[in-house]
C-alpha positions as MATLAB code, in Angstrom:
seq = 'XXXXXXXXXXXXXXXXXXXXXXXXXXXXXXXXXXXXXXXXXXXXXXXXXXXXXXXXXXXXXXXXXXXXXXXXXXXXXXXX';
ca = [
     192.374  162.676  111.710;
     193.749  161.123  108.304;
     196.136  162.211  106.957;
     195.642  163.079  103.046;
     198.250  162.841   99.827;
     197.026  165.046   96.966;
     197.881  162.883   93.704;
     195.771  165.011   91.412;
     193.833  167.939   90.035;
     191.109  168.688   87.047;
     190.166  172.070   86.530;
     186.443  172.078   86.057;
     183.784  174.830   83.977;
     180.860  173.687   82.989;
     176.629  174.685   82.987;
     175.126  173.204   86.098;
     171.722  170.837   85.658;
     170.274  174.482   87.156;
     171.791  176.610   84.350;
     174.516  178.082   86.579;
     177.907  178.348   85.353;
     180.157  176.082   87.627;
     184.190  176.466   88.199;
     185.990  174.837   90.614;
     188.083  171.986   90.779;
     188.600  168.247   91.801;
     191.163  167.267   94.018;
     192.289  163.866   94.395;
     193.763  162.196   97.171;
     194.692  158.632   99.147;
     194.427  158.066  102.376;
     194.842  154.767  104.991;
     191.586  153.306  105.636;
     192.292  150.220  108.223;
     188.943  148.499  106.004;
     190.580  149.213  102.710;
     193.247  146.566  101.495;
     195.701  148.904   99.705;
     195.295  152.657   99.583;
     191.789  154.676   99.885;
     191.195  157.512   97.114;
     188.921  160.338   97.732;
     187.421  163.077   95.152;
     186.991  166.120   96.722;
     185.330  169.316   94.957;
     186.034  172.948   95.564;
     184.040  175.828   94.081;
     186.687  178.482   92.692;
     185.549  181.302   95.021;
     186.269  178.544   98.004;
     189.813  177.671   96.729;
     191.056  181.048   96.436;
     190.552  181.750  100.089;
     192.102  177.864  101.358;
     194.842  178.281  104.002;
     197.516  175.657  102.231;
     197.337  174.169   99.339;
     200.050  170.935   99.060;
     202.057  170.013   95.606;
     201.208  166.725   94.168;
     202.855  164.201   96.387;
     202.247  166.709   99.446;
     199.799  166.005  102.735;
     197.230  167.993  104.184;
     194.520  167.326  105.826;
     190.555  167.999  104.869;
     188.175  169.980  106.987;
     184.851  170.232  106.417;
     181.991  172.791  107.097;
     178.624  171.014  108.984;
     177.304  170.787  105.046;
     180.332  168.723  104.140;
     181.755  170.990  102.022;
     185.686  171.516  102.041;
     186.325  174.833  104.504;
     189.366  174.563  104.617;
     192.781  172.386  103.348;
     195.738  172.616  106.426;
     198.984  170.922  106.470;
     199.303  167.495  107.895;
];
């Protein structure tokens, strides 16, 4: 289980390549990574409809950590 640190967000809205409207938004986070020298980041992106409903959501600085649905798409945020 790693354990994440949210160090940034970007609201996103924008046409899809399928002409969908898209909103959502980017999370970033670090993370230890014993094969990384230094800190790991990830990008992580969450539809709006899929944000609304996630259990926790940590301040900038906070950890959480990540689950995933078999699609690896973000179900869920939960503390760390």
């Amino acid at each position: 289980v790693n354990k994440y640190t949210l160090v940034g967000t970007k609201d996103l809205d924008f046409m899809g390549s399928d002409g969908k409207q898209v909103n959502g938004v980017n999370l970033f986070f670090t993370y230890e990574d014993e094969r990384v020298r230094g800190v790991a980041t990830e990008r992580v992106f969450v539809h709006s409809d899929r944000f609304l409903k996630l259990s926790f959501m940590p301040e900038i600085g906070g950890s959480c950590d990540l689950r995933y649905d078999k699609y690896g798409k973000i179900r869920d945020i939960v503390p760390a």
